[in-house]
C-alpha positions in Angstrom: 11.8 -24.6 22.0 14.7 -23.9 24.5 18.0 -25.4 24.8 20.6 -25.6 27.2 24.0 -24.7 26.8 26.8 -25.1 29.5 29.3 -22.7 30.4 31.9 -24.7 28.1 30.0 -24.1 25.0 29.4 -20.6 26.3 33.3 -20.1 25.9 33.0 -21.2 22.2 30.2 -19.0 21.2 32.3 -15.8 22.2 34.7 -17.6 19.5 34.4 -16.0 15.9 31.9 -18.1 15.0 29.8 -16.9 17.8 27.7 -14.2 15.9 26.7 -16.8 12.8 25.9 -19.3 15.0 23.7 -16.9 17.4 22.4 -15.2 14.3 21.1 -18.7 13.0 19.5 -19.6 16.5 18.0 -16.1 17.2 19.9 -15.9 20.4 18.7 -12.9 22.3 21.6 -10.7 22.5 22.8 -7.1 23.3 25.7 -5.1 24.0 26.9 -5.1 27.7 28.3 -2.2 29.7 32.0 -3.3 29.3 33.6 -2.3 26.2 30.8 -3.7 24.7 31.0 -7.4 25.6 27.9 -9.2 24.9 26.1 -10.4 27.6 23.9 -13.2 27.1 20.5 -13.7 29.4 19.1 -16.4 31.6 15.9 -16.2 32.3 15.8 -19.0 35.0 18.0 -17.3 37.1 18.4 -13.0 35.6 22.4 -13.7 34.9 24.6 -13.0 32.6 27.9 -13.5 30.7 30.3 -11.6 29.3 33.6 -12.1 27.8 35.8 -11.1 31.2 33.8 -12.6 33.3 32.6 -16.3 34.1 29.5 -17.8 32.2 26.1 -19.1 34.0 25.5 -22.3 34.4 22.4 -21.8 32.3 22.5 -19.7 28.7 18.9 -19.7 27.1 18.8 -20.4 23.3 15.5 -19.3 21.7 15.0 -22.0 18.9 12.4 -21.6 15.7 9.1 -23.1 17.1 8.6 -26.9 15.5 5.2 -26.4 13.4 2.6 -29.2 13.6 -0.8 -29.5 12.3 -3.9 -30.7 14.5 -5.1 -34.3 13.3 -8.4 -35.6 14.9 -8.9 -37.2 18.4 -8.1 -41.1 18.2 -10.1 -41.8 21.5 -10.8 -40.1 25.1 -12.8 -41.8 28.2 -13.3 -39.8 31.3 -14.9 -40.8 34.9 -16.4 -38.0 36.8 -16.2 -37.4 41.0 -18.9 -35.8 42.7 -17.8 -32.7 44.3 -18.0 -33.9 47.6 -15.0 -36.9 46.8 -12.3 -34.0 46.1 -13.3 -30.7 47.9 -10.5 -28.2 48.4 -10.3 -25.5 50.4 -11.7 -21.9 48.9 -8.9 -19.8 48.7 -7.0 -17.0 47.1 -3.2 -17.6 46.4 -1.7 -14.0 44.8 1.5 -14.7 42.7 3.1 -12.1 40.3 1.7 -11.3 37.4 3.9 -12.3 34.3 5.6 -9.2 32.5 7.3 -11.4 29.4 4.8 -12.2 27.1 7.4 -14.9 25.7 8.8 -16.7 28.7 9.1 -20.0 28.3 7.3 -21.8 31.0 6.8 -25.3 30.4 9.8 -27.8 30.5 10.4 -31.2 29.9 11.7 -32.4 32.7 9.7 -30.8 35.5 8.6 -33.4 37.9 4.7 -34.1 37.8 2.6 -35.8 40.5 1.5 -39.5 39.4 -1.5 -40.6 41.9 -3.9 -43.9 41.6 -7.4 -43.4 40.9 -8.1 -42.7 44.7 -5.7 -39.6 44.0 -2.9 -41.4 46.3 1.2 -40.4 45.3 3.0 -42.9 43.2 5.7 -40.9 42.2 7.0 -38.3 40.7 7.6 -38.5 36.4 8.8 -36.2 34.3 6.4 -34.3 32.4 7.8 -35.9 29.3 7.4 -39.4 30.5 4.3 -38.7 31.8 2.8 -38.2 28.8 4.0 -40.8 26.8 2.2 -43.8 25.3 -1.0 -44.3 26.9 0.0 -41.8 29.8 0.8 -42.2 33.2 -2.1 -41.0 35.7 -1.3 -37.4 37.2 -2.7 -34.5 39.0 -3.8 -32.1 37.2 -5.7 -29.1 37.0 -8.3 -26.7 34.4 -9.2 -23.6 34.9 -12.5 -21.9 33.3 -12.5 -17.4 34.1 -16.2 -15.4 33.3 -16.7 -12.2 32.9 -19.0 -9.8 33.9 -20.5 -10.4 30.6 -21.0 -13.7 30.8 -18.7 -14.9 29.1 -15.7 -17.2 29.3 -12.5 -17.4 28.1 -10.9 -19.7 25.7 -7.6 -19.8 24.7 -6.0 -21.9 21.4 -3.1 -23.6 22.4 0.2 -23.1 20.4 1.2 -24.6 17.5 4.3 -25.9 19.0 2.6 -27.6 22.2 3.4 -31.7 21.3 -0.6 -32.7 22.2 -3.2 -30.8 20.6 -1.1 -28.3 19.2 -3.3 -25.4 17.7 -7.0 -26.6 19.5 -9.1 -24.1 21.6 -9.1 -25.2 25.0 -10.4 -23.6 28.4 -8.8 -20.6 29.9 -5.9 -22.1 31.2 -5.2 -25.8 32.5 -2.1 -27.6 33.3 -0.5 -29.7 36.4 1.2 -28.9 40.3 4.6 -30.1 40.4 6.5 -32.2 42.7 5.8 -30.6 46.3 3.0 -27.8 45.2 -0.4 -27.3 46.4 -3.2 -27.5 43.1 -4.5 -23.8 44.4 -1.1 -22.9 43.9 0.0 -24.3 41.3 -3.3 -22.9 39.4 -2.6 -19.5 40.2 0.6 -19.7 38.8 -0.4 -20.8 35.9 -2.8 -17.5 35.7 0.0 -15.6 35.9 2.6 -17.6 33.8 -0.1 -18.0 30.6 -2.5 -15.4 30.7 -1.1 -12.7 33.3 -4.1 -12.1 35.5 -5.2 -13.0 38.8 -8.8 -14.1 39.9 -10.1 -15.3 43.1 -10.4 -19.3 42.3 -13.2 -21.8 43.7 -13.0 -25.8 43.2 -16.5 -27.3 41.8 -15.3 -30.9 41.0 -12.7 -33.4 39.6 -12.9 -36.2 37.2 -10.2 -38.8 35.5 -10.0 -39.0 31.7 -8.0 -40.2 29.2 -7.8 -39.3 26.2 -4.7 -40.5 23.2 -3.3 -38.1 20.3 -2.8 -39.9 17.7 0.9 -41.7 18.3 2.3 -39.2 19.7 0.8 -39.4 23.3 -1.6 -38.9 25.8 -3.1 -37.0 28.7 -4.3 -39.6 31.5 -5.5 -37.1 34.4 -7.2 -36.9 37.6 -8.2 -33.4 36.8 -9.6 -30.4 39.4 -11.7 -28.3 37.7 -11.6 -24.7 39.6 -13.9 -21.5 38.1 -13.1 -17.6 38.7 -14.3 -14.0 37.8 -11.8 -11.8 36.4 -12.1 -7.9 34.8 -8.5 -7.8 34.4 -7.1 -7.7 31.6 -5.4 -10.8 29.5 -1.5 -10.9 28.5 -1.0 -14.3 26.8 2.0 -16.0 26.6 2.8 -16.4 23.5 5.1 -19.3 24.7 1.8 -21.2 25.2 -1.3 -19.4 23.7 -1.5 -18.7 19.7 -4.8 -16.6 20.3 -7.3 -16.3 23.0 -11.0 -14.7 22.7 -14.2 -14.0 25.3 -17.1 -15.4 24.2 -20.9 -16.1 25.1 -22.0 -19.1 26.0 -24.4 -19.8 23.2 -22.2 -18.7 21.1 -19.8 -21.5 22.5 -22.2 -23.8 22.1 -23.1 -23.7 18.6 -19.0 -23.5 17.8 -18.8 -27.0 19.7 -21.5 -28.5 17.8 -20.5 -27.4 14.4 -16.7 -27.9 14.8 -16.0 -30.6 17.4 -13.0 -31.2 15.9 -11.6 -27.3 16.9 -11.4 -28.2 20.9 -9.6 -30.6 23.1 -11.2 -33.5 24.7 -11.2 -32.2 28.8 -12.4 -29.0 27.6 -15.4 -30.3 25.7 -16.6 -33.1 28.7 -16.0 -30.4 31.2 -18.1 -27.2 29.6 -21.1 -30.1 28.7 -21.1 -31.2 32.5 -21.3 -27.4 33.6 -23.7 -26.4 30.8 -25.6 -29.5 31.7 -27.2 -27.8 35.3 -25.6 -30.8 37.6 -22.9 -28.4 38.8 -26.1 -25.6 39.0 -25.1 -25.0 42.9 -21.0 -25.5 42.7 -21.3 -22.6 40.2 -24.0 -20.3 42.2 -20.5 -18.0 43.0 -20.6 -17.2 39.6 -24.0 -15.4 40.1 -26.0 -14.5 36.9 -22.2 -15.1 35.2 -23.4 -19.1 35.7 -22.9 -21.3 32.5 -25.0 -24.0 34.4 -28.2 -24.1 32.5 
């Protein structure tokens, strides 16, 4: 968890209670160039402040993560397109790859994309307020990667995600934000969570909704994309307690022993591909298919 701090409270930290305070927060710090100032770093914006000089607008604070334990699934209800009500373009979007396996990217208040069923704007919620109650309808994206093994990957969220905290989900998933494309707010996500690229194709979408316990929900009008990748995987750890390549069998018997380990989307979405109604959306694969 990350606070803000403004340039005011910046002043007071180089005060002499600066080090107890920063040592209690486990504030990144290090020594600077000038006479040994410490310099403190933003990682919105790569500035820094030192003593002489004037702060950032923006100091990061690196909190302890809030620990939360998965409870079961109160209820979830999904309604599933055809492919031909939401095609999208098949394209390749390159974005950096992520080199901090920390960085915090998730926040709050980014602005989300609320739509009507018919995938129309409505507006434009915070993420937080999106997901309060019983949700408020968003795009949304998942993404599923194989590998030449036929495999896929999964990924467990972390423990300090507010919904589903500590459930293995698919490879990566998350939403555009106000004034992005889905392709490319999907490959960012690649590179923000799991540090890869892969070449990305759409094979359907499908609203759910699904509650976690009184805490919130995920009400989603979700685009479910599929890629190949032999690169290898740098998790954030930001967002990703473990992740793990594994064959689809495999998968399958995990699902139907331990239900209770995966989040909702991921479980409707892998059934639907597994089921062989998606058999010719996921012929790109090749013999990498999941579709039975």
């Amino acid at each position: 968890m990350t606070g803000l701090v403004t340039p005011t409270l910046v002043e007071w930290l180089r005060s002499a209670h600066r080090k107890k305070l920063l040592q209690y927060l486990g504030a990144k710090k290090w020594e600077g160039p000038a006479r040994g100032a410490p310099h403190f770093y933003d990682p919105w914006h790569g500035l820094t402040s030192n003593a002489g000089g004037k702060a950032s607008g923006k100091v990061a604070i690196t909190l302890p993560p809030e620990l939360s334990i998965a409870q079961k699934l109160n209820y979830f209800s999904s309604t599933t397109f055809p492919p031909e009500a939401g095609l999208l373009p098949q394209q390749t979007v390159k974005m950096p790859t992520s080199t901090l396996s920390n960085t915090k990217v998730s926040f709050d208040d980014e602005l989300l994309i609320a739509v009507d069923p018919e995938d129309n704007v409505c507006g434009y919620p915070s993420k937080a307020s999106a997901h309060m109650g019983s949700g408020t309808l968003h795009r949304a994206f998942s993404i599923f990667l194989f590998n030449d093994n036929s495999e896929v990957l999964l990924q467990k969220r972390s423990k300090t995600k507010l919904l589903w905290p500590e459930y293995w989900s698919n490879s990566c998933c998350s939403h555009p934000r106000k004034g992005e494309k889905l392709q490319t707010a999907a490959h960012r996500r690649l590179a923000e969570e799991l540090g890869c690229e892969a070449a990305l194709d759409f094979i359907y979408r499908f609203t759910y909704q699904a509650c976690y316990l009184d805490i919130g929900s995920e009400h989603e009008l979700c685009s479910v994309f599929v890629g190949t990748t032999s690169e290898s995987i740098n998790p954030n750890d930001s967002e990703i307690d473990e992740h793990k390549w594994i064959d689809y069998d495999s998968l399958d018997k995990w699902i139907h022993d331990e239900p209770g380990s995966f989040t909702p989307w991921f479980k409707s979405e892998w059934e639907l591909m597994r089921s062989g109604t998606l058999s010719a959306e996921l012929s790109g694969l090749g013999r990498n298919s999941p579709s039975l």
